[in-house]
Each structure stands twice: as C-alpha cells, then as structure tokens.
C-alpha positions, -999 to 999 in steps of 0.1 A, spaced: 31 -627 -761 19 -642 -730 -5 -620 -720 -18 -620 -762 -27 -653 -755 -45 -649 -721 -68 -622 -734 -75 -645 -766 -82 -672 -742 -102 -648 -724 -125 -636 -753 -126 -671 -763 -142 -678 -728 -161 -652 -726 -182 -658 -760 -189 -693 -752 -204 -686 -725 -223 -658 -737 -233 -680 -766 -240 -707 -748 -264 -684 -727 -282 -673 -757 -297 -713 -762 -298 -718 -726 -332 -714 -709 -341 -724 -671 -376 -738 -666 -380 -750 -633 -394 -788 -628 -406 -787 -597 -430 -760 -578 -423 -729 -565 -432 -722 -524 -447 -694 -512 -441 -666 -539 -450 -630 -548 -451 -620 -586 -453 -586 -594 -469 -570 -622 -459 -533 -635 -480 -508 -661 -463 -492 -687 -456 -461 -667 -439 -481 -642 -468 -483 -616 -474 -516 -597 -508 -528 -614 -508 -564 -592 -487 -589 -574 -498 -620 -575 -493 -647 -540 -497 -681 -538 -488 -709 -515 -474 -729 -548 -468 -717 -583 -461 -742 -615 -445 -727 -644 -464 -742 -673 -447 -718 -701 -439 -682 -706 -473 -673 -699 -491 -697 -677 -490 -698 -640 -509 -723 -620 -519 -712 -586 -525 -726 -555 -542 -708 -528 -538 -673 -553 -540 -642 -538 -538 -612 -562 -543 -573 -550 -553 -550 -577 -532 -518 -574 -546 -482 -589 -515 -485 -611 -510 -446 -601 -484 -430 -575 -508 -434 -552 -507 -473 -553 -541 -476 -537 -554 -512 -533 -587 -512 -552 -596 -553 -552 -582 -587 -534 -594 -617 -552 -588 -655 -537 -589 -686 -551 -582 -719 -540 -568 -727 -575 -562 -708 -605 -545 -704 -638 -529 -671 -640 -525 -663 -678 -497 -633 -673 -490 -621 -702 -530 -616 -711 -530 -600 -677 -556 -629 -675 -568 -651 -642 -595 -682 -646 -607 -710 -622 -637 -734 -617 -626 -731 -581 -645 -705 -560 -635 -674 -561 -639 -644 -538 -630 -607 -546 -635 -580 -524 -627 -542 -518 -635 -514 -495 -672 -518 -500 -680 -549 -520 -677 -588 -520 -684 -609 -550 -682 -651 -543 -682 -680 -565 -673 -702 -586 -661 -706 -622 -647 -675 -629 -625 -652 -651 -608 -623 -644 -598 -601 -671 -571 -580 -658 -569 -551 -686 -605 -545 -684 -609 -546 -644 -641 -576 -648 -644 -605 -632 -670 -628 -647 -684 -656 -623 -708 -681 -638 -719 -704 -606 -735 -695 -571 -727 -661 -575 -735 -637 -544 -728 -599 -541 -731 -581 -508 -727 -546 -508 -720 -522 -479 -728 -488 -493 -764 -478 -498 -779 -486 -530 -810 -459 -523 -805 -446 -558 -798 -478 -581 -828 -489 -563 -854 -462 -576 
C-alpha cells in the first residue's frame, strides 16, 4: 500500500511539473555577453552563426546585435565560408533568415568587400542591399565585365 501511494505521489509530481512546464516560458531580461548563434539548413548543414559582443532577446524572432558578426557557410559538407558581414549594430530577424541596420555595414569574402551603411541582408536569397556611401572593391580582374 505504501509503495501505491509513493508512485501516485510520484505521477502526481511528475505531471505538475510537466504541466507547469507547458505555460512556463524563460525570456531573459537582461543581455546576453559574448554569444554564438548557430543557424542550420534543412539538410542539417550549418548555413551561419551569428557573434556578437551583446545579444537582446526582443521575441521569438528578433535579435538585436551589438558588434554582429555573421559568417555565411555554403550550407554543404564542405562548410566553406563564402561571406563575413559586420556591423556595429543590427537587428537579426532569425526566423526570416533576415539581418538590417542603419549602422555601417561591411561584408567581405575571398575576393570582394562591400561597405556602408543602411543595409539589409536577406539571408535566403544570399543579397545584401546597402542604401548609403556604398563602396565596392574588388580584387579579381574585371577585364570582361568591363568590355
């Protein structure tokens, strides 16, 4: 009879708490230091992680960023970094795969840099769009672009 009761009392326990959980959400008040968000495609490839020196949770999908960092992966096996865009202060929209500032901005990969300010970056396209004091430098050759 004893031990009846301690497994009712048990069970009892046990769905509270897992009720209880249900309601229960954590939203953190205060910013987070110094953190690394990773971001995964559907066939389990990293797509981007996302840095900053302090993240505030705004809601399920708002981020904002100080000092952002985010590489752009090939979201292959071979997890190539394609692009590194920095920003002194953005909003990372994550579930839009979505980044946007009026901060400067500056993205670069293995032969490119793109600077500015006022910007968007729309993650499921790959295209940044910078509306202020834009400036592109290119290493490679343009010899055919420019015939």
């Amino acid at each position: 009879m004893v031990y009846r009761t301690k497994i009712k009392g048990f069970f009892l326990l046990l769905t509270t708490v897992m009720i209880l959980g249900l309601f229960a959400q954590i939203i953190p008040d205060a910013p987070v230091i110094d953190f690394k968000l990773p971001m995964f495609g559907e066939n389990g490839y990293k797509i981007w992680d996302l840095q900053g020196d302090e993240g505030r949770y705004i809601n399920a999908g708002r981020i904002d960023v100080i000092n952002l960092k985010l590489r752009v992966y090939s979201g292959d096996e071979s997890l190539s970094l394609d692009t590194t865009i920095e920003s002194p202060k953005a909003i990372m929209l994550v579930r839009r795969n979505r980044a946007l500032s009026n901060a400067s901005i500056r993205m670069f990969g293995s032969n490119y840099e793109i600077m500015g300010s006022n910007w968007i970056w729309e993650g499921s396209n790959r295209i940044l769009k910078v509306k202020k004091n834009v400036r592109v430098n290119f290493q490679d050759r343009l010899t055919d672009i420019l015939k």
